[in-house]
N, C-alpha and C positions, 0 to 999 in steps of 0.2 A: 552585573551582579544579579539581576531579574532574572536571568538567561541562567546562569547556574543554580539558582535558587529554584528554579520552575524545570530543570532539569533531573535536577536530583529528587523533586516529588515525584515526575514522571518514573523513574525509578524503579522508588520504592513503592508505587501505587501500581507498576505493571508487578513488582514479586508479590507484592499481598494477591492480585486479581490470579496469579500462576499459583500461588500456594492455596486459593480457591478452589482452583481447579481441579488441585489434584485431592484436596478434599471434600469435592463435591459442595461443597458449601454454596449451594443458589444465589442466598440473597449478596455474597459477598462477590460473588461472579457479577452480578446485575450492576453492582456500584462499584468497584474497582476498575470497571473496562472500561465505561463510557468518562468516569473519574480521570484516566490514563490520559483518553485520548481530550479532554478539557483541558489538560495543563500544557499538551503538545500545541493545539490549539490556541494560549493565549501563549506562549515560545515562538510563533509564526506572528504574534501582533506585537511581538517587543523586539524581535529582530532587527538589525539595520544599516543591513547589506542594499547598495547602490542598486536596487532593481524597480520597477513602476510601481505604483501603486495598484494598475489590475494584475502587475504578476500576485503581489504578496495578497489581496484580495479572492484572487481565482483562486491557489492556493488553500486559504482557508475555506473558501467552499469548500474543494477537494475535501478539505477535514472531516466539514460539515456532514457531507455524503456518508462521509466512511464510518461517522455516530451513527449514521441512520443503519447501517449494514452491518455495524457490532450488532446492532440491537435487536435487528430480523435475526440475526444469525444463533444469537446465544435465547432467543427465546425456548420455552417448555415445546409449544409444536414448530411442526418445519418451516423454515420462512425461506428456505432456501433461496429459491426465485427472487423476491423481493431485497433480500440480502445483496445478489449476483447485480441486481439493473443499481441498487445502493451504491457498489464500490464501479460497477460502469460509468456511472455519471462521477462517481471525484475520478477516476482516472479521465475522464474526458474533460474535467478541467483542470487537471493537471497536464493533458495535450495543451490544452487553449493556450496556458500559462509557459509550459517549454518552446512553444512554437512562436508566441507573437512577442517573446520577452525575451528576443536574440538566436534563436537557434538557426543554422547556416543551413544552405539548401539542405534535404536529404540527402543522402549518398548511396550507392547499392552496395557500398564497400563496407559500410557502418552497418546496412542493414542484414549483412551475411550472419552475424552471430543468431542475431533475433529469428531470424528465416531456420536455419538450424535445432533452434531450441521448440517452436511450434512442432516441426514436423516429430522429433522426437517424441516431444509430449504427446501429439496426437498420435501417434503411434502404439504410447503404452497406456492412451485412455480410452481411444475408441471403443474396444471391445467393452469397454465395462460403462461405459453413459448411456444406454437406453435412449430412452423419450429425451435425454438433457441434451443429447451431440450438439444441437445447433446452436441452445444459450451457450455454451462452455468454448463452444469454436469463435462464435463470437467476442466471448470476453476474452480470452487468449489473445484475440488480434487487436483487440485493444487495450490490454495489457503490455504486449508486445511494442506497439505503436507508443504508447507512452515512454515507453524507455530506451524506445529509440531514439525520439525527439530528445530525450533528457539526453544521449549520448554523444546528440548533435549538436545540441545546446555546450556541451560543454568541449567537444573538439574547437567550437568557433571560439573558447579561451577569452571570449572579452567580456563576460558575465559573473560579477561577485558572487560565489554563493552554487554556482553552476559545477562544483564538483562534489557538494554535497547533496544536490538534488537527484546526481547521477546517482552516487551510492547509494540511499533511498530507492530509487527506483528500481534500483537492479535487486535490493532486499525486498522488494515487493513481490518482487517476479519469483523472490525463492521463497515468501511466503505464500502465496499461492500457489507454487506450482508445490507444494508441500501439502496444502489444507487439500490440493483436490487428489493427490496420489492418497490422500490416506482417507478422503470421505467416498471414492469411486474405485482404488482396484486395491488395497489392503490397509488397513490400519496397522500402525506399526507403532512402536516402543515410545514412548515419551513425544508423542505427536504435538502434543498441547503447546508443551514447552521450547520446539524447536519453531511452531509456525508463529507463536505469539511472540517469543523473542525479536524475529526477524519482525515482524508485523511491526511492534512499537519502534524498534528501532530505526524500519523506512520512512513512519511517518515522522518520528522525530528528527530524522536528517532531512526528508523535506520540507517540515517546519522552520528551520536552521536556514534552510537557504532563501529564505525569504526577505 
């Protein structure tokens, strides 16, 4: 009941933070998002799917992090940098938490998609990152590596929870690889709406899997 009830705020507090946005509305920007991601946050402590107590712990770090990197990210000046090392550390413990809470050897076979979608991307950002090539290659591979693990985690099939973490994860990879196609090589048409979409939606499916 907590889980629906604390789902449906998630919600309708990510349409308020998106109809902020697209009205510029600041102060409702400031408290709608970090709002969003507290109610996803206390949906990862009520869960209660058979997994350890440091997956569902690590996990809400992950969350943690990622308040910190809303909040670099949506401020008045650039926080950019501080934002990127923010969502660095919860995808790294979101690795910690896919890897040490059943995920099956690596494979090179699992890892052919993720190898694919890097080079692509670096492809069509290089020419336009300047000074950033090296953070962005970075977080890419460990973006990457996150969702690898989650996808390994869930071919090994003996993990409650292990196929909504995957989904999540792979919506993460299409919100970022969205948020940086439109802050580095063009802006494009209802950006907002398609990166935060996916955005609340990965982290609410890997809240869920907790």
């Amino acid at each position: 009941m907590w889980i629906i009830l604390l789902s449906a705020l998630v919600f309708i507090s990510a349409l308020l933070h998106l109809r902020a946005e697209y009205t510029k509305r600041k102060p409702s920007i400031y408290f709608f998002k970090p709002l969003t991601m507290l109610f996803i946050i206390l949906i990862a402590l009520q869960t209660k799917n058979t997994v350890s107590p440091f997956y569902k712990y690590t996990i809400v770090c992950g969350l943690v992090f990622s308040v910190a990197g809303d909040i670099f990210l949506m401020l008045p000046t650039d926080r950019f940098i501080a934002g990127l090392v923010s969502f660095l550390l919860a995808h790294l413990c979101y690795i910690a938490a896919f890897t040490f809470e059943g995920a099956r050897a690596p494979g090179l076979l699992t890892a052919i998609p993720f190898l694919i979608y890097g080079a692509v991307m670096l492809r069509i950002l290089l020419p336009h990152l300047g000074g950033m090539k090296v953070p962005v290659m970075i977080y890419m591979l460990v973006i990457s590596l996150m969702a690898w693990q989650a996808l390994n985690r869930w071919v090994g099939g003996a993990e409650q929870g292990s196929a909504l973490a995957l989904a999540g994860a792979l919506l993460f990879v299409v919100s970022d690889s969205l948020l940086a196609m439109n802050r580095f090589k063009s802006r494009f048409q209802n950006a907002q709406l398609y990166i935060m979409s996916t955005y609340f939606m990965a982290q609410w499916l890997i809240a869920l899997s907790t």
